[in-house]
C-alpha positions as CSV (number, residue, x, y, z in Angstrom):
1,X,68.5,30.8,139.8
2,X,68.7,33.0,136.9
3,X,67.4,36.0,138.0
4,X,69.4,35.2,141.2
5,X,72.6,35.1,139.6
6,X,71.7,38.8,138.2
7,X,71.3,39.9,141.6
8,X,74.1,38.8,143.0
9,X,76.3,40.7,140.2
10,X,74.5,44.1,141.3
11,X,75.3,43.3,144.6
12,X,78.8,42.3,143.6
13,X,79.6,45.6,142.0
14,X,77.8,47.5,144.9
15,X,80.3,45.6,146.9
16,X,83.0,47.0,144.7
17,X,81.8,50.3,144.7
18,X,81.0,50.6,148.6
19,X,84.4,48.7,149.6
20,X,86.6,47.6,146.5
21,X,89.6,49.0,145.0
22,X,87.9,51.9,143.3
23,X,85.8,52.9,146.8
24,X,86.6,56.6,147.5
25,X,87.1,55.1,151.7
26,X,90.9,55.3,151.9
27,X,91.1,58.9,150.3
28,X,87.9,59.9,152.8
29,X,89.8,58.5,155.9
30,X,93.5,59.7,155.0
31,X,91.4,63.3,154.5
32,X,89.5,62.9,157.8
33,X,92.6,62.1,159.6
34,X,94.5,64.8,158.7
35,X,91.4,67.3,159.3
36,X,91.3,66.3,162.8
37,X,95.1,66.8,163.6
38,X,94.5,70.2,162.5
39,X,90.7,70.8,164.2
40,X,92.9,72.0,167.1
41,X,94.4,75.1,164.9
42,X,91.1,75.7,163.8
43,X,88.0,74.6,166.0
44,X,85.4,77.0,164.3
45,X,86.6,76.4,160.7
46,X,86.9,72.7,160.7
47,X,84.1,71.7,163.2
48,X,81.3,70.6,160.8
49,X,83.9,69.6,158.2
50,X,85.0,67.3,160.2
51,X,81.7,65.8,161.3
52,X,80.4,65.6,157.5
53,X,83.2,63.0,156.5
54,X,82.9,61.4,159.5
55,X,79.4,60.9,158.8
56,X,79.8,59.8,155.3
57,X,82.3,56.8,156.6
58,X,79.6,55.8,159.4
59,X,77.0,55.7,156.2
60,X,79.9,53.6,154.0
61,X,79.8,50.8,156.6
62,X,76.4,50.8,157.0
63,X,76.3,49.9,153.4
64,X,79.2,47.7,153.2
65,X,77.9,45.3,155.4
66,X,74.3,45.9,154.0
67,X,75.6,44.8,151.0
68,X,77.4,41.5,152.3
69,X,74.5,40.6,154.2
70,X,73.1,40.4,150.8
71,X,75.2,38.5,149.2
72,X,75.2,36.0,151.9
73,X,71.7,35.7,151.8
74,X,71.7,35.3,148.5
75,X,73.8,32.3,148.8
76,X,74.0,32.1,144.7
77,X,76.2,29.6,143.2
78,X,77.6,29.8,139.8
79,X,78.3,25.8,139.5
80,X,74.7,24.5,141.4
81,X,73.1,26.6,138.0
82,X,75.3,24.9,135.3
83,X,74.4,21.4,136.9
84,X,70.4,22.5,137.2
85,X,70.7,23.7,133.2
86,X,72.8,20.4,132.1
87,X,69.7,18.6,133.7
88,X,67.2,20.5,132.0
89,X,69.2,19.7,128.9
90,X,69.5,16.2,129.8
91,X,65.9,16.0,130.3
92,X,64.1,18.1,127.2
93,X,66.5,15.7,125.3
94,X,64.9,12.5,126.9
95,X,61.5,14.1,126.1
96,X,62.2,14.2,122.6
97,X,64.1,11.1,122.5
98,X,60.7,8.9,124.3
99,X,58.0,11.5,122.8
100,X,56.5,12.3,125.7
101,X,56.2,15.3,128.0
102,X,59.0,16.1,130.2
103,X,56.4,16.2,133.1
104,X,55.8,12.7,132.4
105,X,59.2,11.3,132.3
106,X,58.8,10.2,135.7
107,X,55.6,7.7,134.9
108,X,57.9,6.4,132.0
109,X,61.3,6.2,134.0
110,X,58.7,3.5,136.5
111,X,57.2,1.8,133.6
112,X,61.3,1.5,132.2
113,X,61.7,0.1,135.7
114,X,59.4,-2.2,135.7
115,X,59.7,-3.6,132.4
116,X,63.5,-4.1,133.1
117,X,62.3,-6.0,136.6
118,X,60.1,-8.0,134.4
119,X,63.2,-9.6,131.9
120,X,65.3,-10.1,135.2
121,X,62.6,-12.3,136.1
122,X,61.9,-13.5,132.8
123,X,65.3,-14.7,132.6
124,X,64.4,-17.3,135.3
125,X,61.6,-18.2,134.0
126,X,63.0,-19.1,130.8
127,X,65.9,-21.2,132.1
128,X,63.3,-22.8,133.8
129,X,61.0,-23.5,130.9
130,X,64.2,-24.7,129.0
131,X,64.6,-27.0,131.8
132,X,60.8,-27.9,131.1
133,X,61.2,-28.3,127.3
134,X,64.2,-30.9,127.6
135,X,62.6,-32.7,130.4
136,X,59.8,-33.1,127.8
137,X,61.9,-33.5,124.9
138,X,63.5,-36.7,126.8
139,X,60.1,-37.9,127.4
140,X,58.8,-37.9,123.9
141,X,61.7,-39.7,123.0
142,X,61.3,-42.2,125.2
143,X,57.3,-42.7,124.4
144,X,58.0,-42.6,120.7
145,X,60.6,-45.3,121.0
146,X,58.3,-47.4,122.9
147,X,55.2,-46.6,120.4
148,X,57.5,-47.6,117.1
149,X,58.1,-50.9,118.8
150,X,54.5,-51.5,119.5
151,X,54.0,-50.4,115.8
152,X,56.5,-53.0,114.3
153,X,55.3,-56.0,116.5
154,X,52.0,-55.7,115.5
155,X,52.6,-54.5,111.6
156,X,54.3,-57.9,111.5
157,X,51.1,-59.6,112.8
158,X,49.4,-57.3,110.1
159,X,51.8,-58.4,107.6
160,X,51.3,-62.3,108.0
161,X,47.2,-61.9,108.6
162,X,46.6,-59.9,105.3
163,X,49.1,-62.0,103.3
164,X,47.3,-65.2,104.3
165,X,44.1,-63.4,103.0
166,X,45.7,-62.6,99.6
167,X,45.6,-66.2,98.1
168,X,42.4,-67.0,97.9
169,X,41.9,-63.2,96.2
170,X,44.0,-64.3,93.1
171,X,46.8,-62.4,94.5
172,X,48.9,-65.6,94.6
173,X,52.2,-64.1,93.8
174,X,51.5,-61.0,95.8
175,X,53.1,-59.6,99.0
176,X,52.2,-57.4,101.8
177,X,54.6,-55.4,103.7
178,X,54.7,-52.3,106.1
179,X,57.6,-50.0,105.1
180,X,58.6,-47.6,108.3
181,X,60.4,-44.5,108.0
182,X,61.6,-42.5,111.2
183,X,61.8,-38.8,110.9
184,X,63.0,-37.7,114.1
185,X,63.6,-34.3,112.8
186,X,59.6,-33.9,112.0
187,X,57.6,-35.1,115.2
188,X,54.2,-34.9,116.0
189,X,51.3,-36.1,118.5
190,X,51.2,-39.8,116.6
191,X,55.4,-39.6,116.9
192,X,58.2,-39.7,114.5
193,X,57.3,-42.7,112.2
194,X,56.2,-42.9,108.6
195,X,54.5,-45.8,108.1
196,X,53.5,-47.0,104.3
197,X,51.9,-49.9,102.9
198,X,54.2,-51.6,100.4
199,X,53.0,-54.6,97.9
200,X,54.8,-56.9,95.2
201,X,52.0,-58.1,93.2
202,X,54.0,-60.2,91.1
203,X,57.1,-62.5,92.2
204,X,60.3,-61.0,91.0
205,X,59.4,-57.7,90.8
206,X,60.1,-54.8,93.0
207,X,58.1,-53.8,96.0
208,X,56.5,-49.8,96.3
209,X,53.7,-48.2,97.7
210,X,50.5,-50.0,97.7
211,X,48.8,-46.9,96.1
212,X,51.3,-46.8,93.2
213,X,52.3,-50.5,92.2
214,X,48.6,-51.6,92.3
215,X,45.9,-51.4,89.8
216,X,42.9,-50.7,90.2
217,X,41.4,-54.0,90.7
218,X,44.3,-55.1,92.9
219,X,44.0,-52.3,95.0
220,X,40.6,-53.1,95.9
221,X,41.5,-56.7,96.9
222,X,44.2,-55.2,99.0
223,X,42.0,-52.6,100.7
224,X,39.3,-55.6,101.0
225,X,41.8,-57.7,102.7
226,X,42.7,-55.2,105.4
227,X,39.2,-54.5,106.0
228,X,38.4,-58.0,106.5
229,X,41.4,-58.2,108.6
230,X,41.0,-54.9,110.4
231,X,37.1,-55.4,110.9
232,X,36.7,-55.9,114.4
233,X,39.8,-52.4,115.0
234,X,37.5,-50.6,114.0
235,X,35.9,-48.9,110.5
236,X,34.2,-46.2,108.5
237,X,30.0,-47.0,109.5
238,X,29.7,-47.5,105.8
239,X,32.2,-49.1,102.9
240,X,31.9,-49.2,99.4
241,X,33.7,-51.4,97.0
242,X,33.0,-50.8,93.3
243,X,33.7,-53.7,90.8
244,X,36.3,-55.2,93.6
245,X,35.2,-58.5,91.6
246,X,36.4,-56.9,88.0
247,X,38.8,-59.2,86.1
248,X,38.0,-62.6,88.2
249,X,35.1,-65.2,88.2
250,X,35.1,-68.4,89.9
251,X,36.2,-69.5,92.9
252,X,38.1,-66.2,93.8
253,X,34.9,-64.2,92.9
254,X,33.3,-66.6,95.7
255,X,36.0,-65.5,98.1
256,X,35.7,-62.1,97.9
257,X,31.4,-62.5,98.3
258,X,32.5,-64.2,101.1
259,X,35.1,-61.7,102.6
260,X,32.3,-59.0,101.9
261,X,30.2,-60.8,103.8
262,X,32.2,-61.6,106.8
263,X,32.4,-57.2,106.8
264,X,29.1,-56.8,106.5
265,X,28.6,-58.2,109.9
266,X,30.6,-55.5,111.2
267,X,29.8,-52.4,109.4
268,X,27.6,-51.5,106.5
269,X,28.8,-52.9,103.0
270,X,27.8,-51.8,100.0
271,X,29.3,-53.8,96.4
272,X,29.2,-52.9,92.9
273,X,29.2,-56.1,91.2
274,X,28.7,-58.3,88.0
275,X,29.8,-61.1,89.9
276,X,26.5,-63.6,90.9
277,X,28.9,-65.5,93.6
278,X,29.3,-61.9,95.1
279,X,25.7,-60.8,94.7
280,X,25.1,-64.1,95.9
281,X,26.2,-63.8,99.8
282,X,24.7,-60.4,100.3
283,X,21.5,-59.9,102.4
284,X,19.6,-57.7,99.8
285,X,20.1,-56.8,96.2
286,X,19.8,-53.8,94.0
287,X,19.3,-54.1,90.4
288,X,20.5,-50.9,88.7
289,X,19.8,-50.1,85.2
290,X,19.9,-47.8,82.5
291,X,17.4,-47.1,79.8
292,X,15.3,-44.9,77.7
293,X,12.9,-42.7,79.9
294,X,11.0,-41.0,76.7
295,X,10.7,-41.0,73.6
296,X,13.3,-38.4,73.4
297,X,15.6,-40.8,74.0
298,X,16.4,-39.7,77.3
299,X,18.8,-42.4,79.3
300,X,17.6,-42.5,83.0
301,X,19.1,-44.9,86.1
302,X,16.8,-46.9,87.2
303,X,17.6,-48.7,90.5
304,X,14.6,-51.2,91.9
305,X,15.2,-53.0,95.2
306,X,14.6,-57.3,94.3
307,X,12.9,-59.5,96.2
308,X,13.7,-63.3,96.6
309,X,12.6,-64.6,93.4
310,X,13.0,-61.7,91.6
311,X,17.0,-61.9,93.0
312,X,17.4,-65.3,91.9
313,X,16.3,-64.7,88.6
314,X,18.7,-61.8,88.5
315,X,21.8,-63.7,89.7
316,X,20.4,-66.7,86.9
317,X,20.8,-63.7,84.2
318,X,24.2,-62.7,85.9
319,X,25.5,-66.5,85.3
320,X,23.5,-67.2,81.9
321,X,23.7,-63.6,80.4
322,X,20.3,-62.7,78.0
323,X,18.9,-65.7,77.9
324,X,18.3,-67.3,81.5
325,X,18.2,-71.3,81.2
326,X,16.5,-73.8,84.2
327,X,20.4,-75.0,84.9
328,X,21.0,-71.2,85.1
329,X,18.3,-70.6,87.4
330,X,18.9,-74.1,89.3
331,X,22.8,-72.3,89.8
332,X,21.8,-69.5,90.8
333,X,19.3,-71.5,94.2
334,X,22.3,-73.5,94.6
335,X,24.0,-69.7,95.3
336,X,21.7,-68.3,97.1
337,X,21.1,-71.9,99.4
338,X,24.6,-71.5,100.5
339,X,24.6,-68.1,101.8
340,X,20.8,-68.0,103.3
């Protein structure tokens, strides 16, 4: 369109110079007209002068209209080339702007197009996932309602069965309760309580969390009575209580041999004890030790598995201490009678 534009100025002032203002035509006609009025006067003279302009006017329209049919053909036009070079403009600018080739702006104007089809669509989809989400926001609700209600009824059967195992532990003045504490703002796939075992272990004194108010004996009876009460829910394969019995003798040593026992006949139970009414009611004893291993001084564990006699001599030392009496030993049958 360029070069085309050149052209058509050649031909423009061709144009001017065949049949514009400055064209010598008029001044060669006006002369050719007045050259034949006076042929007649002078036939021989003006003959061939005549002819020559004459000639020269035939050869002027030739060109004239050689040079129009040019232009026409041409068919150059001055505002079609500014649009094509605004475009081009338009265009090495989008190639700079995207970083691509401008040959390849056509790939990216579809991909454009397609990612703009895809958030028109996406727009739907997420009005209907946000219809989704509430639907199952309302549900959860509802099913975590229901769920804390099934947890309160039965933490107030929890409540009264592990209370009613806490006398005979020597926890007469304790309490059990379970604390519960929505958070509705924090849910999850067990819902939105917080649930917390709370004791009083003496009367008069304020309740807290089970793991803070309790020592360390008292916590063990606590754990030991919601495993006893919680034994057929469900429980680790194997428990260990260490020293549960520490601090109490008697008849509330004999109820916790007894709890431990009524366990063991759901899961494994394993009891550190220097109780002989716990040792007592389990099905096989462990003597554990500690003494010299060489003359060096060396203290070693020693832990040797006991059988029947051997156990009731060991529960007769438990009850006598160093020096094991017959009433001792005659205790400690009387023990192990009961529980065989």
């Amino acid at each position: 369109m360029m070069q085309a534009e050149k052209v058509s100025a050649e031909l423009r002032d061709a144009a001017d110079a065949v049949a514009g203002e400055g064209a010598p035509l008029a001044a060669l006609s006006s002369a050719l007209r007045r050259l034949e009025r006076r042929q007649a006067q002078a036939p021989d003279l003006l003959g061939a002068v005549v002819q020559a302009p004459d000639s020269a006017l035939s050869a002027f329209d030739v060109a004239s209209q050689a040079v129009e049919h040019a232009l026409r053909a041409a068919d150059y036009d001055a505002g079609e080339l500014e649009r094509v070079e605004e475009r081009l403009f338009a265009l090495r600018g989008a190639s700079r702007k995207y970083a691509v080739p401008v040959d390849a702006l056509p790939v990216l104007a579809e991909q454009i197009a397609a990612d703009l089809a895809a958030l028109d669509a996406g727009e739907a989809r997420l009005q209907s996932l946000g219809e989704a989400a509430k639907a199952a926001a309302c549900s959860y609700d509802s099913e975590a309602r229901n769920l804390s209600a099934a947890r309160k009824s039965t933490a107030q059967e929890l409540e009264s069965a592990v209370n009613a195992e806490l006398l005979p532990l020597k926890l007469e003045g304790a309490e059990f309760t379970v604390r519960f504490h929505p958070e509705p703002a924090a849910p999850g796939p067990e819902g939105t309580d917080q649930v917390e075992f709370w004791v009083r272990t003496n009367p008069g004194t304020n309740p807290g969390p089970l793991t803070r108010i309790a020592s360390g004996g008292e916590l063990a009876r606590f754990m030991l009575a919601l495993k006893v009460v919680l034994a057929d829910r469900g429980s680790a394969p194997t428990l260990v209580f260490d020293e549960i019995d520490s601090g109490v003798a008697g008849a509330v040593a004999d109820a916790i041999g007894q709890r431990l026992s009524r366990l063991a006949g759901e899961v494994q139970v394993l009891a550190v004890t220097h109780a002989p009414q716990v040792a007592a009611q389990a099905a096989g004893h462990f003597r554990i030790v500690k003494d010299a291993a060489d003359k060096g001084a060396r203290v070693a564990t020693r832990v040797s598995h006991l059988a029947k006699e051997a156990r009731r001599e060991e529960i007769a030392r438990m009850l006598a201490g160093a020096t094991i009496t017959e009433e001792a030993r005659a205790a400690a049958g009387r023990l192990m009678q009961r529980t065989d």
